[in-house]
C-alpha positions as CSV (number, residue, x, y, z in Angstrom):
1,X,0.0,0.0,0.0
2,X,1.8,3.3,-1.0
3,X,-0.5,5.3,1.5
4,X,0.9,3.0,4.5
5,X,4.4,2.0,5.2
6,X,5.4,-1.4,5.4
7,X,6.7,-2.9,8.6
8,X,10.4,-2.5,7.3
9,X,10.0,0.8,7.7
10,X,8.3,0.8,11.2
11,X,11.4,0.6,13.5
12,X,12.7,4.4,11.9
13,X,11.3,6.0,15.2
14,X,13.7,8.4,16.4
15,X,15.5,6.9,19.6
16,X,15.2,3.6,18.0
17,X,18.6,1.9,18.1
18,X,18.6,0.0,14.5
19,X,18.4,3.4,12.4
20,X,21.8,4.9,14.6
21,X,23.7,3.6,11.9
22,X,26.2,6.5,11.0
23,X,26.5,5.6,7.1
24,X,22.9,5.6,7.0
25,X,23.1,9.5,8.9
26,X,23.2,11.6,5.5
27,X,20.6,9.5,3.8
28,X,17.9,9.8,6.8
29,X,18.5,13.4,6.8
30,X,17.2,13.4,3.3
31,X,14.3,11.3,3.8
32,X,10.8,12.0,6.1
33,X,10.5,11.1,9.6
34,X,8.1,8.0,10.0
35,X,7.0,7.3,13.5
36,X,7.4,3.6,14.6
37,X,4.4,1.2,16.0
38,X,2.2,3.3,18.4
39,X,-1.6,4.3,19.2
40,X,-3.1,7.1,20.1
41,X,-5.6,7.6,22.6
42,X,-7.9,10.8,22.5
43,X,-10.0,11.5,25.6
44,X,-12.4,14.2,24.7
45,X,-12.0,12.8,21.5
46,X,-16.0,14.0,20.4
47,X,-15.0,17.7,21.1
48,X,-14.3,20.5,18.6
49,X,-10.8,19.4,18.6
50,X,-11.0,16.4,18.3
51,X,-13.3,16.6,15.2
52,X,-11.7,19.9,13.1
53,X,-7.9,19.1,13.8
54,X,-6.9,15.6,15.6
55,X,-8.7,13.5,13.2
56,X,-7.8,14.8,10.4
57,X,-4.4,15.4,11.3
58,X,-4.0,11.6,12.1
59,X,-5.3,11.1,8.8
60,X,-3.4,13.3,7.1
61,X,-0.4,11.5,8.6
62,X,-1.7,8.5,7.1
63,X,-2.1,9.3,4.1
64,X,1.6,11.1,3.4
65,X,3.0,7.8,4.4
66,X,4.1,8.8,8.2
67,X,2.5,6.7,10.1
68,X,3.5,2.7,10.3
69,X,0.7,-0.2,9.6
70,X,1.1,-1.0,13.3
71,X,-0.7,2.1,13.8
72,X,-3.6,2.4,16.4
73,X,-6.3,5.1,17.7
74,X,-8.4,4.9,20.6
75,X,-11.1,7.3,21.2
76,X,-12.6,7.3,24.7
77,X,-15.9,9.7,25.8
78,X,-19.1,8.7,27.3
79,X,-20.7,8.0,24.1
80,X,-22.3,4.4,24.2
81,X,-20.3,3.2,20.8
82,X,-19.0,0.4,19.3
83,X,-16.0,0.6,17.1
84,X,-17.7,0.7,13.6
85,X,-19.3,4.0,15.1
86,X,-16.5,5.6,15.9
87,X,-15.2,4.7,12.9
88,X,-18.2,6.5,11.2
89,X,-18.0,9.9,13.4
90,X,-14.3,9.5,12.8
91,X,-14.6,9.4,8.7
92,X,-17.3,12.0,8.6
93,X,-15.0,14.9,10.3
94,X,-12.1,13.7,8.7
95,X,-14.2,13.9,5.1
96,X,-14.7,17.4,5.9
97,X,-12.0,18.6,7.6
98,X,-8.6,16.8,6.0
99,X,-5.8,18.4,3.8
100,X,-5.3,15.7,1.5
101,X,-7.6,13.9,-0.8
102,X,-9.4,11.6,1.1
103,X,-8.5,7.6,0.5
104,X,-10.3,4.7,0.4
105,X,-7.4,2.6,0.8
106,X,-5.8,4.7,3.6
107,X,-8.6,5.2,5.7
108,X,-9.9,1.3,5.5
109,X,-6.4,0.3,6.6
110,X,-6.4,3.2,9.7
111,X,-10.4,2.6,10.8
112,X,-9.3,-1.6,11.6
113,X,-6.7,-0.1,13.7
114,X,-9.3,2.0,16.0
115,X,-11.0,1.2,18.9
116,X,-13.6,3.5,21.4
117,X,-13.9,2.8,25.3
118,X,-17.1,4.1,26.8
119,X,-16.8,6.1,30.3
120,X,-16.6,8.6,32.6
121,X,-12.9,9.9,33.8
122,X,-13.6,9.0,37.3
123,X,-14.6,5.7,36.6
124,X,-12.1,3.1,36.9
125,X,-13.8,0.4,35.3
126,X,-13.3,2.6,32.0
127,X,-9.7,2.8,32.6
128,X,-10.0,-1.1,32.9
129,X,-11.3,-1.4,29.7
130,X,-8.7,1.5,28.1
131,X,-5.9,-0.6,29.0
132,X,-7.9,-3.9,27.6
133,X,-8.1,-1.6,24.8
134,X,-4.4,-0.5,24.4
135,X,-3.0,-4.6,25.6
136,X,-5.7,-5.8,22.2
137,X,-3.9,-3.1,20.1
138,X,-0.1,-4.5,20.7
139,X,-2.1,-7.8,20.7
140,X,-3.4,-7.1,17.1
141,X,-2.3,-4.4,15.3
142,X,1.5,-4.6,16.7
143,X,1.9,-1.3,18.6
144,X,4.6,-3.2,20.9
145,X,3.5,-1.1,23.8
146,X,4.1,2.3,22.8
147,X,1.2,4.8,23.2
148,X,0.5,8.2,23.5
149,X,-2.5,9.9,25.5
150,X,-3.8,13.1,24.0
151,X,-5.6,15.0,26.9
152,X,-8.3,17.0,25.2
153,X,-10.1,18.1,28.2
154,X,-10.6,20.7,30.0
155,X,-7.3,21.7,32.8
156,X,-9.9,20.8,35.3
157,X,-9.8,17.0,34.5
158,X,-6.0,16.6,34.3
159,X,-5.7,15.3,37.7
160,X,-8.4,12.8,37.7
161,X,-7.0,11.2,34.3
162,X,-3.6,11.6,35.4
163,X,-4.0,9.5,38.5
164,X,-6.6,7.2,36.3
165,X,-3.7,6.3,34.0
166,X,-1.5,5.6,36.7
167,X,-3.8,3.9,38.9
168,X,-4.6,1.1,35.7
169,X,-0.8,0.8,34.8
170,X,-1.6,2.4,31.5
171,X,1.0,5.3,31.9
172,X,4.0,2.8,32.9
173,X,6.6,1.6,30.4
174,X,8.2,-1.5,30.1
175,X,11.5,-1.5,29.0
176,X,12.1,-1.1,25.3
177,X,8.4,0.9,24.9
178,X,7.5,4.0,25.9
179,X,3.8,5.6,27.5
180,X,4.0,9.8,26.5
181,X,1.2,12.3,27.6
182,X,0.0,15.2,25.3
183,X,-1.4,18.3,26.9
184,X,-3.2,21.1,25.6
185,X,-3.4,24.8,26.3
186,X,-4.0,26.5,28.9
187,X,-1.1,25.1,31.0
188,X,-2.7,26.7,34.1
189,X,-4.3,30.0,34.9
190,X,-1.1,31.6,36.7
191,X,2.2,30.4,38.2
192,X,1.0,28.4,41.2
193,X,-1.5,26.3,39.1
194,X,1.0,25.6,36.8
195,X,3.3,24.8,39.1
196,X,0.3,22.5,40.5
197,X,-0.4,21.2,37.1
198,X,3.4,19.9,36.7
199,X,3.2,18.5,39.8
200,X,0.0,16.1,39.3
201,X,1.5,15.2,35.9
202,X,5.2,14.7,36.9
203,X,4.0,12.0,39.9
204,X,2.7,10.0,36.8
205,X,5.1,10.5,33.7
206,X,8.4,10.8,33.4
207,X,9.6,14.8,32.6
208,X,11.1,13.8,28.8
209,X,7.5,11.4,28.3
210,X,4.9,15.0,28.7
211,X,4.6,16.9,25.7
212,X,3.1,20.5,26.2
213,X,1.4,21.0,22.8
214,X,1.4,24.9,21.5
215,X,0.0,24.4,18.3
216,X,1.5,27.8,16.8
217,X,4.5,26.1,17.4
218,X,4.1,23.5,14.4
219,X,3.2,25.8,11.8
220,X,5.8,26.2,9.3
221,X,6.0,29.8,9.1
222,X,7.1,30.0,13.0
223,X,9.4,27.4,12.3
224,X,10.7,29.2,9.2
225,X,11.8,32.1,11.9
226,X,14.6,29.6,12.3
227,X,15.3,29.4,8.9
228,X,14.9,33.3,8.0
229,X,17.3,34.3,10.9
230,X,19.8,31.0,10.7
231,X,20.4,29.7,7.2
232,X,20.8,33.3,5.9
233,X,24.0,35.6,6.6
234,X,21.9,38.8,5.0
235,X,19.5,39.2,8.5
236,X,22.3,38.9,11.4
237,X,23.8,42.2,10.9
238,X,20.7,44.2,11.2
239,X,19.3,41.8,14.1
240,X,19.7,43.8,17.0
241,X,19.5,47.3,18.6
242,X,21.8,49.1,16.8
243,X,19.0,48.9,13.3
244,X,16.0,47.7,15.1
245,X,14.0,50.3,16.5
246,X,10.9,48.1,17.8
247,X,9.1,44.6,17.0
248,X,5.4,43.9,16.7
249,X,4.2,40.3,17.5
250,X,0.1,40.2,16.6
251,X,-2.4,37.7,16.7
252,X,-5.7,38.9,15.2
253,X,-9.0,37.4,15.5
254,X,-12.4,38.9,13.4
255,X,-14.2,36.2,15.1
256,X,-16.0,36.2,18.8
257,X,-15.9,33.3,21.2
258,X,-18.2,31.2,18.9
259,X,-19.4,28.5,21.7
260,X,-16.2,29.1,23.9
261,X,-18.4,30.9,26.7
262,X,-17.3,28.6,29.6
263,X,-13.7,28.5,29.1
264,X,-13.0,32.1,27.8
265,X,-15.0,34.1,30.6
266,X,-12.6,34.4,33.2
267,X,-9.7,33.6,31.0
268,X,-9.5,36.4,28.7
269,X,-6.9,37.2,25.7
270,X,-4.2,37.5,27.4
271,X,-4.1,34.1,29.1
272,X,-5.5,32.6,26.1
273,X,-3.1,33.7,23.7
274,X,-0.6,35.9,25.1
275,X,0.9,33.5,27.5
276,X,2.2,30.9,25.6
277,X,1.7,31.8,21.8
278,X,3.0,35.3,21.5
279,X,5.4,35.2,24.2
280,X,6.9,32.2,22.7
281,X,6.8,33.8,19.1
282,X,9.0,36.4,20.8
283,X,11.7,34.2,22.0
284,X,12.1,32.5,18.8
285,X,12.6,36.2,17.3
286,X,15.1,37.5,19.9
287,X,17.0,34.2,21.0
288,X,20.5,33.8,20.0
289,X,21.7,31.1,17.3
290,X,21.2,27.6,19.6
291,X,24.4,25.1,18.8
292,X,21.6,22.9,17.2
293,X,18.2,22.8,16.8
294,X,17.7,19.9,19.2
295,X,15.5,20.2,22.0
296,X,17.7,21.0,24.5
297,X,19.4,23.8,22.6
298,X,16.4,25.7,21.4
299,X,15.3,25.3,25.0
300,X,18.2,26.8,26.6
301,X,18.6,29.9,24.5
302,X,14.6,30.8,24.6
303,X,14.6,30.5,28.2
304,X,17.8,32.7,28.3
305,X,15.5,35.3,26.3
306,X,12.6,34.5,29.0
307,X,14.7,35.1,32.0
308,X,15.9,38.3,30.3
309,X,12.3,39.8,30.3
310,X,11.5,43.2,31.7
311,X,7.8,44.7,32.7
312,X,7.9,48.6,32.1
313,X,7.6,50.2,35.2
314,X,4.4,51.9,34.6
315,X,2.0,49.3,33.4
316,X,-0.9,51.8,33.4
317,X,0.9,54.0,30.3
318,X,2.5,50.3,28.6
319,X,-0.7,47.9,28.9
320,X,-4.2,47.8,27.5
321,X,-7.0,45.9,27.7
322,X,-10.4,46.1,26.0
323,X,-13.6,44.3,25.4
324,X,-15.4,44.3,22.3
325,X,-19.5,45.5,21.7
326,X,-21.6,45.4,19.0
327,X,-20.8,46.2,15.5
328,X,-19.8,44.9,12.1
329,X,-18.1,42.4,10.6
330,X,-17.9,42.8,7.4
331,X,-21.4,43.0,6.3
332,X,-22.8,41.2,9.4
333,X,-23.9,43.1,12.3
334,X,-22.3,41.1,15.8
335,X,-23.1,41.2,19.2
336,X,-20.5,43.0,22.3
337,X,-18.9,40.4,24.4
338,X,-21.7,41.2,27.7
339,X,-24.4,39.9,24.9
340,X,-22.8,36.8,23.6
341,X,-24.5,33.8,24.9
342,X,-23.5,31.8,28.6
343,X,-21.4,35.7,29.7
344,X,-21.9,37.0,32.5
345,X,-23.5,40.7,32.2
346,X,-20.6,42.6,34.7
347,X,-18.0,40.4,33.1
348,X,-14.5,41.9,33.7
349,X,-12.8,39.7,31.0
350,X,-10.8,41.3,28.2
351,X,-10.8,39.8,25.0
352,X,-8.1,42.4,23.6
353,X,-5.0,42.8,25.2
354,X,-1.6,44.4,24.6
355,X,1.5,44.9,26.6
356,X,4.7,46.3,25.9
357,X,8.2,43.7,27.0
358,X,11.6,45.3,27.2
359,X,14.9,42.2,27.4
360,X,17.3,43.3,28.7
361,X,20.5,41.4,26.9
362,X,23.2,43.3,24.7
363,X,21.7,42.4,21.3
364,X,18.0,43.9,22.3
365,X,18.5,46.6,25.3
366,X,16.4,49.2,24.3
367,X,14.1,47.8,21.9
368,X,10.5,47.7,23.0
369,X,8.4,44.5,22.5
370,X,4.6,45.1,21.7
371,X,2.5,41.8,22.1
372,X,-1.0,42.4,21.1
373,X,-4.1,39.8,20.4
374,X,-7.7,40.3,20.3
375,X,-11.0,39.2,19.2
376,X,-13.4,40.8,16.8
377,X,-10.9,43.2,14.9
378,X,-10.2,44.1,11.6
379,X,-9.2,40.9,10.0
380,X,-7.7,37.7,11.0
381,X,-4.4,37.6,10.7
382,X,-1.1,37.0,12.6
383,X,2.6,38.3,12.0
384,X,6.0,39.3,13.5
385,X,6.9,42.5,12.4
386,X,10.8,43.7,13.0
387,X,10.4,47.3,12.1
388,X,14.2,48.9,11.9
389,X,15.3,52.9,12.8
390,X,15.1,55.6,9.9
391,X,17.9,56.0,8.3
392,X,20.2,58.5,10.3
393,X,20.7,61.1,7.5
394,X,18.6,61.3,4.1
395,X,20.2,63.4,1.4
396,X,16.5,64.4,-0.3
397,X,14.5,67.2,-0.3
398,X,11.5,66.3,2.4
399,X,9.2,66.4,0.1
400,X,10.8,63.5,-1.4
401,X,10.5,61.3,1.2
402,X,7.5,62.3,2.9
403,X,6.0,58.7,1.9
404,X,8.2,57.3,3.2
405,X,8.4,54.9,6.3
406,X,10.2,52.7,8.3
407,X,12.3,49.5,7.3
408,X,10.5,46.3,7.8
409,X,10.7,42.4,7.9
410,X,7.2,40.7,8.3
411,X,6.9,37.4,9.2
412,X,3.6,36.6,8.3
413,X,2.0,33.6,10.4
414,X,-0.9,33.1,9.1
415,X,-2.7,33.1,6.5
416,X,-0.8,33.8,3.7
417,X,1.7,32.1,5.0
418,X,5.2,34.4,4.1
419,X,7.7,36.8,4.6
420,X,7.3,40.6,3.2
421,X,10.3,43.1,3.2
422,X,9.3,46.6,3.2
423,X,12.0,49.1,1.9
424,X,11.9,52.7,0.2
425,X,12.1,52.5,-4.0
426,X,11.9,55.6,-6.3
427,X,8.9,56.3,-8.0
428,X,9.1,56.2,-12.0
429,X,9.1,59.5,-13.7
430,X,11.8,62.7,-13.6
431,X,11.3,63.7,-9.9
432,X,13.1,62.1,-7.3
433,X,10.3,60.6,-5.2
434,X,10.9,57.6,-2.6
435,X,8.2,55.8,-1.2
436,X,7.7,52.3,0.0
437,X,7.4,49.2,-2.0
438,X,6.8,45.6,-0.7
439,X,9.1,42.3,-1.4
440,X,7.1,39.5,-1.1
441,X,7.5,35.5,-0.5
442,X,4.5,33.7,-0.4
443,X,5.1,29.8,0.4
444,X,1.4,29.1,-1.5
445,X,3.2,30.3,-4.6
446,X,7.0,29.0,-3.9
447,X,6.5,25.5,-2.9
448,X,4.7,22.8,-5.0
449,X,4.1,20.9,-1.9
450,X,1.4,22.5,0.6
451,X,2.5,23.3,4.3
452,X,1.5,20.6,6.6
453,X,-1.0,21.7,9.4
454,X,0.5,22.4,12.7
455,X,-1.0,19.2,14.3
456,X,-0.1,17.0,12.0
457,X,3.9,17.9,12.8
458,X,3.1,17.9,16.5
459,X,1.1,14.7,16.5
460,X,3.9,13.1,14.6
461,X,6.8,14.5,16.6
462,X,4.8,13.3,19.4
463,X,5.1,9.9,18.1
464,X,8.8,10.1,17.4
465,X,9.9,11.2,21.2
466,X,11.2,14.5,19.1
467,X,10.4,17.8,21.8
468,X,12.4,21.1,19.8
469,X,8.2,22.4,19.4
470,X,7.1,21.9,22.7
471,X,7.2,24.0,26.0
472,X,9.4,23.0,28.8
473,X,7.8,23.3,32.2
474,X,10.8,26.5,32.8
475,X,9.5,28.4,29.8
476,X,5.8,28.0,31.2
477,X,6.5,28.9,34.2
478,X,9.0,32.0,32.8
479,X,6.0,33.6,30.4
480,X,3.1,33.3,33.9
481,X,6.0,35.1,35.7
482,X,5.6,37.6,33.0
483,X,2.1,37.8,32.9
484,X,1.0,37.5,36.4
485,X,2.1,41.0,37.5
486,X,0.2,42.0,34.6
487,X,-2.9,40.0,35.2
488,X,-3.2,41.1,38.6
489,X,-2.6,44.8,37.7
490,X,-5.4,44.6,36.0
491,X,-8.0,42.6,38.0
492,X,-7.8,46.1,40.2
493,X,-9.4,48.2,37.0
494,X,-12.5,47.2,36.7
495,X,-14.1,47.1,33.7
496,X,-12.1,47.1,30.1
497,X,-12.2,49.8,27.5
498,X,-14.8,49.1,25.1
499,X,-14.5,48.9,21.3
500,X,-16.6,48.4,18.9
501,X,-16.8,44.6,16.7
502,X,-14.5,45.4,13.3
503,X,-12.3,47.6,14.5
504,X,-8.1,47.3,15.3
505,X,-9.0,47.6,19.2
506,X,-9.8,50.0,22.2
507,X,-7.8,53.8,22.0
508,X,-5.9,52.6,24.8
509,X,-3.9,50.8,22.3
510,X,-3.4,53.1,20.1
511,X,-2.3,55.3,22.9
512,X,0.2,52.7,24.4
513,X,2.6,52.9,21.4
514,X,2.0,56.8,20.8
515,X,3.6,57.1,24.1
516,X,6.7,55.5,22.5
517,X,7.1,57.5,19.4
518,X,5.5,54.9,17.7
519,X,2.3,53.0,15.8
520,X,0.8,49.6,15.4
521,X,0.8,48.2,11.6
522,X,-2.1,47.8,9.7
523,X,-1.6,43.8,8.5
């Protein structure tokens, strides 16, 4: 089957002994990454998730050839359902939600390999049958004891599945397999729950065996930062405080919270999205060059950049928070945030936020840092913006230049997935005229091969013990030691600055930057 590896190509896990061969280094560098036999077990695997991005991810997988026959997946909810209709809910989100062409072949071969267990977390007769489950897979299917538990849930159930797993045996390895844990955003609500968090899940799993998934972290455009600033000579120069005169890290939403009610309230942008996605967008930006890009390299020099954090003094002139009310957008008149369904009238929870980071290391001193995110604004959208000083002297009349602005790299995240370099050209015709022109790279149109969604990399680096895109529990607890002064600042303001559904966020914003000499981008 050319969907499916064969079994002789099952063992090419990484940490698997047999592919260490050092004359068979330089061709493995040039060929994918196949994870070895393993499952994967989804609870809350009927969520939103679940359906949109971990099904068809796993498909996905499938069907590029990077996942082994020996490949199992367990769903378990409380659903009474036998495998043939899990199978069936399975197919039907993965029909409508997958990158690739769906294929008979591939998905027959993956739907013999799944199984659903029927329960409740705090019943241990469902974590019975789970491990029945996961013994009939190594049984059947050849998983050779190596399985991975994707905790889709809410932070709330963490513990009770974590001691669960433990309790049935399920999250011990024998020697020569391994047992990992996958856990989703948030990673707490502040330091000490964090802290609490890494406890629960540390009595039961080994450190190396929990995998912190931040899915921004998989898509390729973040991952290209690495490229951009590493593989090229032309960006080093100019990467620092001497050119740079500010950087812009935003995460743009046009939509609201959609059916998100019970998580978001209480959470608010800033947890949701600050905390671990742009925070960790900003290390990647202004960490030095790691020796290599293994885990324990890219780990060190981000947490360097972490630890190197400084909070402006006055976080009433450097921070803002809003909330957004009715309006438009686009053509569709919207709701405020106190309207939306399940929120609480007086609700106190922002859903824009923006703060200004200073790091205080030679390359950077000096440089301010704005993070902003927010719901309901202009567009969605999300990019890394490195905008450099003016040039110190310009021999032109001002009127020549007066179009003119600032030097600028854009990393753009998502969507249209690229880099743009802004820079001033002339203007055709007799008069000397600058103004500023964009240079564009769009991966849709430079690549034949489309980028990969970021679960499908995260799911599959999962599989292959391989960490570089995951968290460590020091750089969690690093960005809520940033936050938290933050957080608790504002939990003594009351309510946030409204703005109104459509627009680029409250006037607090725009005033937090003015303050600096500067303004935010229009993406």
């Amino acid at each position: 089957m050319e969907s499916l590896q064969s079994s002789t190509d099952e063992g090419r896990s990484a940490g698997d002994k047999q592919w260490s061969n050092p004359l068979l280094d330089h061709r493995d560098l040039r060929m994918p990454r196949i994870a070895g036999p393993s499952s994967l077990v989804i609870f809350g695997v009927t969520g939103d998730l679940a359906k949109k991005k971990l099904l068809p991810a796993v498909y996905d997988l499938a069907n590029r050839g990077l996942l082994p026959a020996s490949f199992g997946l367990i769903g378990f909810g409380r659903r009474e359902w036998s495998k043939e209709q899990f199978a069936a809910f399975a197919e039907e989100n993965v029909r409508a939600h997958c990158r690739t062409p769906f294929n008979e072949a591939t998905w027959k071969h993956l739907a013999e390999g799944m199984r659903f267990v029927t329960g409740n977390f705090d019943d241990p007769e469902a974590f019975r049958k789970l491990s029945q489950a996961v013994s009939e897979l190594d049984r059947d299917r050849g998983t050779r004891g190596n399985h991975a538990f994707y905790m889709s849930i809410p932070p709330k159930d963490f513990p009770i599945v974590a001691e669960q797993l433990a309790a049935s045996g399920l999250s011990h390895s024998v020697p020569g397999a391994w047992k990992r844990v996958i856990i989703e955003k948030p990673f707490g609500h502040d330091l000490a729950s964090a802290k609490e968090l890494d406890r629960v899940v540390s009595e039961v799993f080994e450190p190396d065996s929990v995998f912190r998934i931040d899915h921004y972290l998989g898509k390729e455009t973040v991952q290209n930062i690495l490229a951009l600033r590493f593989a090229n000579m032309m960006f080093e120069p100019v990467w620092n405080a001497n050119y740079v005169s500010h950087v812009q890290i935003t995460m743009a939403e046009d939509m609201g919270i959609g059916g998100r009610a019970g998580y978001y309230d209480g959470i608010g942008a800033a947890r949701d999205v600050i905390q671990n996605h742009l925070i960790q967008l900003m290390a990647l930006t202004a960490m030095e060059e790691p020796v290599s890009f293994a885990a324990a390299d890219l780990t060190a020099e981000k947490t360097k950049v972490l630890s190197a954090v400084r909070l402006p003094k006055d976080l009433g002139l450097h921070t803002a928070r809003g909330q957004y009310s009715a309006g438009w957008q686009g053509s569709e008149p919207v709701v405020g945030y106190l309207e939306e369904q399940g929120i609480d009238p007086q609700s106190t929870t922002e859903t824009y936020a923006a703060i200004r980071l200073n790091i205080d290391t030679r390359r950077w001193a000096g440089v301010p840092f704005y993070l902003r995110t927010g719901k309901r604004l202009g567009k969605r959208t999300s990019e890394i913006a490195v905008v450099f000083k003016r040039a110190p002297h310009l021999p032109f009349d001002a009127t020549a230049t007066r179009e003119l602005g600032s030097n600028a790299i854009v990393i753009r995240v998502q969507p249209d997935e690229g880099v743009t370099l802004r820079f001033g050209a002339k203007t055709p015709g007799s008069a000397m005229e600058v103004r500023d022109v964009n240079m564009d790279f769009s991966y849709g149109s430079s690549f034949t091969e489309a980028s990969p969604e970021a679960y499908e990399r995260l799911i599959l680096d999962v599989l292959l013990g391989d960490p570089p895109l995951f968290p460590t529990t020091e750089e969690v607890d690093l960005s809520w030691k940033i936050l938290d002064p933050i957080e608790e600042y504002w939990s003594t303001l009351g309510q946030p600055e409204p703005y109104r559904a459509g627009t680029w966020g409250p006037a607090q914003a725009d005033q937090m930057l003015a303050a600096d000499g500067y303004h935010w981008r229009m993406p």
